[in-house]
Kinemage of the C-alpha trace (Angstrom):
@kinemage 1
@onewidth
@group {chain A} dominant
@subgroup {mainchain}
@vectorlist {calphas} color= white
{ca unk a 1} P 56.348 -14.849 1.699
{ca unk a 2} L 59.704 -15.403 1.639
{ca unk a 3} P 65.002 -16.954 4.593
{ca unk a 4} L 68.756 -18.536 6.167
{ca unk a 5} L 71.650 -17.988 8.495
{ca unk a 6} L 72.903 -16.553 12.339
{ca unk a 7} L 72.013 -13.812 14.796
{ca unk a 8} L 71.866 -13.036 18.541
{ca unk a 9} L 70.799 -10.154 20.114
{ca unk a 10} L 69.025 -11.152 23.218
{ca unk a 11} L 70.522 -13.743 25.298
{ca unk a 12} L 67.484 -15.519 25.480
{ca unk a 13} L 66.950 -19.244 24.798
{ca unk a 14} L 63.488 -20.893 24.405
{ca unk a 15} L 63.774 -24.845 24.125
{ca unk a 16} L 60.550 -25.893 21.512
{ca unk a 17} L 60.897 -29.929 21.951
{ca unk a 18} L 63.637 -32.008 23.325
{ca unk a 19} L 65.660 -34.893 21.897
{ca unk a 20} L 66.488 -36.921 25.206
{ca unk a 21} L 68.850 -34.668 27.431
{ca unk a 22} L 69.245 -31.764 24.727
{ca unk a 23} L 66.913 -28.976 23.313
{ca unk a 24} L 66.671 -29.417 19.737
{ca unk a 25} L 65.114 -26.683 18.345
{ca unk a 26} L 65.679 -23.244 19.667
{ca unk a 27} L 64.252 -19.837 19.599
{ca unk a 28} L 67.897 -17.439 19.959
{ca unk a 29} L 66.737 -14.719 19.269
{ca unk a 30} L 63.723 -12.500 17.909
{ca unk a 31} L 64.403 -8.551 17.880
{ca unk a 32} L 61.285 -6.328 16.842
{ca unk a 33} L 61.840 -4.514 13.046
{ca unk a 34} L 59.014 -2.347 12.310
{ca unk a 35} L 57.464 -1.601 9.455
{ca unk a 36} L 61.183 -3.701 8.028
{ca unk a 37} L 62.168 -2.082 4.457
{ca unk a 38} L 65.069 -3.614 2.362
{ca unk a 39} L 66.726 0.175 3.641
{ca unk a 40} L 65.980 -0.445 7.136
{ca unk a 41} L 67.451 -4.305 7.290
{ca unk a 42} L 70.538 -3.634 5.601
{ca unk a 43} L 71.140 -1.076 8.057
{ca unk a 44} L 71.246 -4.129 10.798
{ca unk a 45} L 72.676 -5.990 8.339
{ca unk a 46} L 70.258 -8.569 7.490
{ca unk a 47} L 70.131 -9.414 3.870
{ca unk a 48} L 66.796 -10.933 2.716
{ca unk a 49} L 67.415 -13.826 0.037
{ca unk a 50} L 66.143 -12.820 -3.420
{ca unk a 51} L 63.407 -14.830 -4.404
{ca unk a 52} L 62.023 -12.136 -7.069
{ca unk a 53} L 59.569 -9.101 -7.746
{ca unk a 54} L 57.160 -8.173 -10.073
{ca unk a 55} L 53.244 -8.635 -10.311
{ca unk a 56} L 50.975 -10.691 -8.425
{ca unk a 57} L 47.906 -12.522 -9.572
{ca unk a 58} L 45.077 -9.669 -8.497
{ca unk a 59} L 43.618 -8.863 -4.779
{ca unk a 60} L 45.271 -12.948 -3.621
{ca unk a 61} L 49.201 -11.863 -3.492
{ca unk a 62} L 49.978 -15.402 -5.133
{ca unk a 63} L 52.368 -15.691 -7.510
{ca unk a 64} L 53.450 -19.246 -7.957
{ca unk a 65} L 51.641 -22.313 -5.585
{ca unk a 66} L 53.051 -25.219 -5.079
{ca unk a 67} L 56.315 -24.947 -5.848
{ca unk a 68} L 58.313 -27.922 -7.288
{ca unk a 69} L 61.852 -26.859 -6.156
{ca unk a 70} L 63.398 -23.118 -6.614
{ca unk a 71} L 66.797 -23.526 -5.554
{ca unk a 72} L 68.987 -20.771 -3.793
{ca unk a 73} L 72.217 -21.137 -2.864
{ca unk a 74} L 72.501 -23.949 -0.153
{ca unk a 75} L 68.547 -24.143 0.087
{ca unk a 76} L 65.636 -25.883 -2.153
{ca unk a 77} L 62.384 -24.573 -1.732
{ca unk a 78} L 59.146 -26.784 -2.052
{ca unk a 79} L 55.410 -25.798 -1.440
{ca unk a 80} L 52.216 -27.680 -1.519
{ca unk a 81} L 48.607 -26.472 -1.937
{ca unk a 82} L 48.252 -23.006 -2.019
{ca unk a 83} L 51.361 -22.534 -0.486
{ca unk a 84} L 53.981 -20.847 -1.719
{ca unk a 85} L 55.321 -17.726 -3.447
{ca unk a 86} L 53.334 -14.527 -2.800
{ca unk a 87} L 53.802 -10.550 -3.205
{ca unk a 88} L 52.318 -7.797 -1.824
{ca unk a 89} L 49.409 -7.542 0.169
{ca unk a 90} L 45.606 -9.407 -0.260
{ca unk a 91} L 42.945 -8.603 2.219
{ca unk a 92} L 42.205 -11.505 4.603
{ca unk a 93} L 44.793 -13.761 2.630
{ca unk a 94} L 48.447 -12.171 2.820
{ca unk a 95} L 50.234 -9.339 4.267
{ca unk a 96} L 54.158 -8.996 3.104
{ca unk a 97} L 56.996 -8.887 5.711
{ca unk a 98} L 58.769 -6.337 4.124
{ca unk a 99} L 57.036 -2.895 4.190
{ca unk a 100} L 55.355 -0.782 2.357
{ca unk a 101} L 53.848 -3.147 0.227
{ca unk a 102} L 50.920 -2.776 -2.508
{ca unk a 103} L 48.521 -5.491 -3.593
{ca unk a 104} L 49.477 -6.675 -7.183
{ca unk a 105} L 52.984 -4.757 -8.185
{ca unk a 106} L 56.004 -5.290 -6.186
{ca unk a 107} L 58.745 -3.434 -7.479
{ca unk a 108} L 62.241 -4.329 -6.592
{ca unk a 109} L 62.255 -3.024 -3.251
{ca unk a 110} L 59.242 -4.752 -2.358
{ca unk a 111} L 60.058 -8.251 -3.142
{ca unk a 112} L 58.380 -11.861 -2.931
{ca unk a 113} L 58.196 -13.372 -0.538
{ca unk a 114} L 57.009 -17.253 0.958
{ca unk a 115} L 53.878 -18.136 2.321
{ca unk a 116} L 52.502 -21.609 4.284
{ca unk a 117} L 48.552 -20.933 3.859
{ca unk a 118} L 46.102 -21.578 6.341
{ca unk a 119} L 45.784 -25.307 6.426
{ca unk a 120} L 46.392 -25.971 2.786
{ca unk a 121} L 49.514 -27.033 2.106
{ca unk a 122} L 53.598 -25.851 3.731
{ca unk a 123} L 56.419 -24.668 2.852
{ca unk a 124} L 59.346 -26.986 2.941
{ca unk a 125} L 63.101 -25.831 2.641
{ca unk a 126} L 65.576 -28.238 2.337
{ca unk a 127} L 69.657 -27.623 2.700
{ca unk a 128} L 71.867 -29.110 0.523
{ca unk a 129} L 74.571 -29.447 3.905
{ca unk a 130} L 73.109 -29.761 6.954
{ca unk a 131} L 72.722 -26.354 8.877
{ca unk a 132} L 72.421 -25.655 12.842
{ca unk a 133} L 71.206 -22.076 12.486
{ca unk a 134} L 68.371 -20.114 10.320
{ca unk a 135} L 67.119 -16.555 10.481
{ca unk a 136} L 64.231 -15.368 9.082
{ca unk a 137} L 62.121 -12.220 8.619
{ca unk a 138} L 59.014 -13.744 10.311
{ca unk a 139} L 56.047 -10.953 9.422
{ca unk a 140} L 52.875 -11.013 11.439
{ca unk a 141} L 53.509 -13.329 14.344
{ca unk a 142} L 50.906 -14.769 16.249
{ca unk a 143} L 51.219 -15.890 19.410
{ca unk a 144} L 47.774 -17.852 19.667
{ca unk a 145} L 46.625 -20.178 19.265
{ca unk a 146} L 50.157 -21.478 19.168
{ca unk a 147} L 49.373 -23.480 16.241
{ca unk a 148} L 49.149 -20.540 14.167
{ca unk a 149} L 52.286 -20.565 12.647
{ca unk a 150} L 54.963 -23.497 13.204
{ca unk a 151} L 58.568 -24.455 12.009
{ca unk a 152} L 59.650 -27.910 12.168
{ca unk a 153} L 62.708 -29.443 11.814
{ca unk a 154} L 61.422 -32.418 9.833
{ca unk a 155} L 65.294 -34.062 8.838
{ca unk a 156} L 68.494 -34.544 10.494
{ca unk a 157} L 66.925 -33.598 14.017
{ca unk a 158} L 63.279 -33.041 15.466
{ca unk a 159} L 61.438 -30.820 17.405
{ca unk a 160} L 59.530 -27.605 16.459
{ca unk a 161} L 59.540 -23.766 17.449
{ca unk a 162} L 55.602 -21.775 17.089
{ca unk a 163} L 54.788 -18.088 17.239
{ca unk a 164} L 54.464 -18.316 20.956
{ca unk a 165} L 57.824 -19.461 21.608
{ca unk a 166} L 59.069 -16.874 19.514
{ca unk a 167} L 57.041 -13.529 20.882
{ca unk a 168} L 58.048 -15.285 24.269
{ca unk a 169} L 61.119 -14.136 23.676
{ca unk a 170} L 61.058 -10.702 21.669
{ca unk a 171} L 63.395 -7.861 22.683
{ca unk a 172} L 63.319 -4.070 20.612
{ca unk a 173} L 59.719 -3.523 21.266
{ca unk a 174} L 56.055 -4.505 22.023
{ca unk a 175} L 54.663 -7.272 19.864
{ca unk a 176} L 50.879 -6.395 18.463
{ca unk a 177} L 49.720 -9.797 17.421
{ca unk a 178} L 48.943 -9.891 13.483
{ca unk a 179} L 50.959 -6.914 12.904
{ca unk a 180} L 54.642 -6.984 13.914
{ca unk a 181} L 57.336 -8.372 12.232
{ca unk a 182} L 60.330 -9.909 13.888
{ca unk a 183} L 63.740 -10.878 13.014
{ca unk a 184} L 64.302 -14.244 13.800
{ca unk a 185} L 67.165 -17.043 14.324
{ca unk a 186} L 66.221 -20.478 15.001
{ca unk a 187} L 69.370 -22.831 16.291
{ca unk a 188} L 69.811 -26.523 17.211
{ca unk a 189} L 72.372 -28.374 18.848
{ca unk a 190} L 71.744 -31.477 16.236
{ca unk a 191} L 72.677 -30.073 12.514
{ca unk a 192} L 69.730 -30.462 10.045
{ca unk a 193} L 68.936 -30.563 6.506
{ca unk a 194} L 64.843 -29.802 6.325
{ca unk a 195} L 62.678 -26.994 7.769
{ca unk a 196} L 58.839 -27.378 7.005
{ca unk a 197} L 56.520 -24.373 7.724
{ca unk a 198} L 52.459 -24.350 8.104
{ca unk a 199} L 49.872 -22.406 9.576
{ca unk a 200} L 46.236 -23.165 10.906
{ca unk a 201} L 45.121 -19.689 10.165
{ca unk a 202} L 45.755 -17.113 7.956
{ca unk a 203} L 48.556 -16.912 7.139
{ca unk a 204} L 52.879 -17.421 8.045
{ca unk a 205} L 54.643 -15.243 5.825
{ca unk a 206} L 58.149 -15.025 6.198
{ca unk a 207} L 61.099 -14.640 4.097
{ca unk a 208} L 64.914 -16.184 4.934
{ca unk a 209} L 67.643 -13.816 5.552
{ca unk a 210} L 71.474 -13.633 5.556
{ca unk a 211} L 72.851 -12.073 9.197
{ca unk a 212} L 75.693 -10.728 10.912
{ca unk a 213} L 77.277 -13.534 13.163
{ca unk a 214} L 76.203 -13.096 16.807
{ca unk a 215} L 79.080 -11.200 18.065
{ca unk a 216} L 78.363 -8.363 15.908
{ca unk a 217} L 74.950 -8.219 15.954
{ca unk a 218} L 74.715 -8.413 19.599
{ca unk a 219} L 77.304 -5.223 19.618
{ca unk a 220} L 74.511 -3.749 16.960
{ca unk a 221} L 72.217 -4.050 19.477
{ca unk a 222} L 73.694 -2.434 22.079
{ca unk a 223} L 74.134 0.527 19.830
{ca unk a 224} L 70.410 0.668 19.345
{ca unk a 225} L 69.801 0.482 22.447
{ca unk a 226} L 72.174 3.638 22.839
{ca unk a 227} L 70.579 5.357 20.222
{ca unk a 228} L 67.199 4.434 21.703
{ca unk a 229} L 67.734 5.969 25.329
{ca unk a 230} L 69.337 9.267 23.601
{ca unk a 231} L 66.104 10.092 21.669
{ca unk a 232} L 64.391 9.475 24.413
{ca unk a 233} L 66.840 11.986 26.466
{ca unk a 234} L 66.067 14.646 23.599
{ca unk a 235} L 62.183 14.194 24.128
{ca unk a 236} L 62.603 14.650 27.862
């Protein structure tokens, strides 16, 4: 499945860990995107980072394991064991953030995407400056066990957000364990240069995104919102 950069809708902070006095890892903000299409995020402005399309290797969604180092832009991407590159959909095995998605064809707007496999392996994405923020398209959370799916911060800081932390603090909509996909910035107030990403069950797909800086994202928001309580006025 497959990440990077800044947004803040919600206002809400969730410290993971702590260095000594100071939260190191953070959960900023997670807004609800369902059913996410490349259409649907570039109308909040999130831009996932192009990791490729194309076929998959039949009913597993893997295209490339173990990755020895794809580099994009400021990022390196590693994976071990299974982990790794995936596209599309397997039964059991995958399910890809970005919607709708078939089993062994992605076309261009259904692209690859980054997986950390159930207890075989993680993905590890390393910055070639140190960063203090990362979004990502997180598909699937799961909030338990809350070693389902985990982030660490593995260089240039510590500490570690899971799919708890992260549902804790959802805004946009109800979370249905499994199944919805959030849009997610992770922040620290110690600048780091690695991110490792595992699961103990099936699976943490995910993909890293460009985003609008906070300020205009959080006035995106609000005109959701807007939009949100008119419809519901027209229903009424």
């Amino acid at each position: 499945m497959s990440f990077v950069r800044t947004i803040a809708l919600a206002g809400a902070f969730v410290a993971a860990t702590s260095v000594g006095a100071h939260a190191a890892l953070t959960v900023s903000s997670a807004v609800v995107v369902a059913d996410p299409t490349l259409t649907s995020l570039a109308a909040l402005g999130a831009a996932p980072i192009n990791l490729g399309s194309g076929g998959s290797a039949a009913g597993t969604g893997l295209v490339t394991a173990a990755i020895p180092g794809i580099v994009v832009g400021n990022m390196t991407i590693a994976s071990t064991g299974t982990s790794g590159l995936y596209g599309g959909d397997a039964s059991g095995v995958t399910r890809s953030p970005i919607r709708p998605a078939t089993t062994a064809a992605p076309t261009a707007d259904n692209p690859y995407y980054l997986n950390a496999q159930a207890n075989n392996g993680s993905v590890t994405i390393t910055f070639a400056q140190a960063v203090s923020s990362f979004a990502l398209l997180w598909g699937s959370v799961d909030p338990s066990p809350v070693t389902y799916n985990t982030v660490t911060i593995t260089a240039g800081g510590s500490g570690s957000v899971t799919g708890a932390d992260v549902v804790a603090v959802a805004t946009g909509g109800s979370v249905v364990p499994g199944t919805t996909n959030l849009l997610v910035t992770l922040t620290s107030d110690t600048p780091f240069t690695t991110l490792t990403f595992a699961a103990t069950r099936q699976a943490f797909e995910f993909i890293p995104v460009n985003v609008p800086e906070p300020a205009s994202l959080a006035l995106l928001g609000a005109g959701l919102l807007g939009l949100g309580f008119a419809a519901r006025r027209r229903r009424a």
